[in-house]
C-alpha positions in Angstrom: 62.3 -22.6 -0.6 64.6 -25.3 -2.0 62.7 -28.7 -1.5 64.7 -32.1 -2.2 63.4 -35.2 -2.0 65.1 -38.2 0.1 64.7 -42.0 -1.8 62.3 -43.1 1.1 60.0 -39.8 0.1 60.2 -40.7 -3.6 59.1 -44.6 -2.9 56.1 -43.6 -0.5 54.7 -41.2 -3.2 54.8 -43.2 -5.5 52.5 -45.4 -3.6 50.2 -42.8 -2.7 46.7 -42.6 -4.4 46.4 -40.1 -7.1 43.6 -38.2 -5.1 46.2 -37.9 -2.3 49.1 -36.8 -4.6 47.2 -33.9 -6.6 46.6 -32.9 -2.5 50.3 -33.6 -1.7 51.5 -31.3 -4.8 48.7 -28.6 -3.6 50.2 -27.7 -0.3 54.0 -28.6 -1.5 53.5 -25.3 -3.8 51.9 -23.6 -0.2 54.7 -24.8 1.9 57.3 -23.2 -0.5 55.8 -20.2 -0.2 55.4 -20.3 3.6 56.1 -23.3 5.4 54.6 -22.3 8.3 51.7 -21.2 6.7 48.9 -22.2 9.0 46.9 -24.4 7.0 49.6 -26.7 6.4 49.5 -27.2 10.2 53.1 -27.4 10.1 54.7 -28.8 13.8 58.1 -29.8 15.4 57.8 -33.4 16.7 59.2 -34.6 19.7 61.0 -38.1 21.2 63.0 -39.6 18.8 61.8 -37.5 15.8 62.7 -33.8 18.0 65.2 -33.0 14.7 62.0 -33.1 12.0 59.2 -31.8 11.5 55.8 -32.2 9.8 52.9 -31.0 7.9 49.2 -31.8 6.7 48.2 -33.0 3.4 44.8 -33.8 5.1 43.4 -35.4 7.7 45.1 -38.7 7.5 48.3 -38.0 5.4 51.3 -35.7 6.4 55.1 -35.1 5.2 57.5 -35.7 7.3 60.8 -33.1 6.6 64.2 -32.0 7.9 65.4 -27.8 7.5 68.5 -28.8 6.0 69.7 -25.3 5.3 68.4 -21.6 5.0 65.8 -22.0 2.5 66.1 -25.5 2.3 64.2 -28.6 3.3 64.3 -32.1 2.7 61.1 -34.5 2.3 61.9 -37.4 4.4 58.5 -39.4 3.7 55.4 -39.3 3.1 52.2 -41.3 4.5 49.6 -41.6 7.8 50.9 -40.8 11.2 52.8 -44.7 10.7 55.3 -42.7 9.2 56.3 -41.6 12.5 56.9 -45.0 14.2 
């Protein structure tokens, strides 16, 4: 799985609590495995958001992406379920 980063993923990261990005990396290397892999708890969102999707870094903290492609996605953002307002 090809994964590209949007800017808005790369600025939210950044921001992110080490703890939180060692997590982040963790199930990045699971989702390119698998992305549906069910401990990511990956899920289509609905509304406005119905074209992405999104998956658990923990409780609090998920990454919001896009299937661009076959075999490739691209990380909108990163962050607590504010990302999706």
């Amino acid at each position: 799985m090809q994964v590209y980063y949007h800017p808005r993923f790369r600025k939210a990261y950044f921001r992110l609590p080490l703890k939180i990005k060692i997590k982040a990396e963790a199930k990045e290397k699971v989702f390119r495995e698998d992305p549906h892999n069910p401990s990511l708890k990956t899920h289509k969102l609905n509304g406005k958001l119905s074209r992405f999707w999104s998956f658990s870094v923990d409780r609090k903290y998920r990454i919001l992406f896009e299937f661009s492609k076959k075999n490739e996605v691209i990380f909108l953002d990163v962050g607590n379920h504010k990302i999706y307002n």
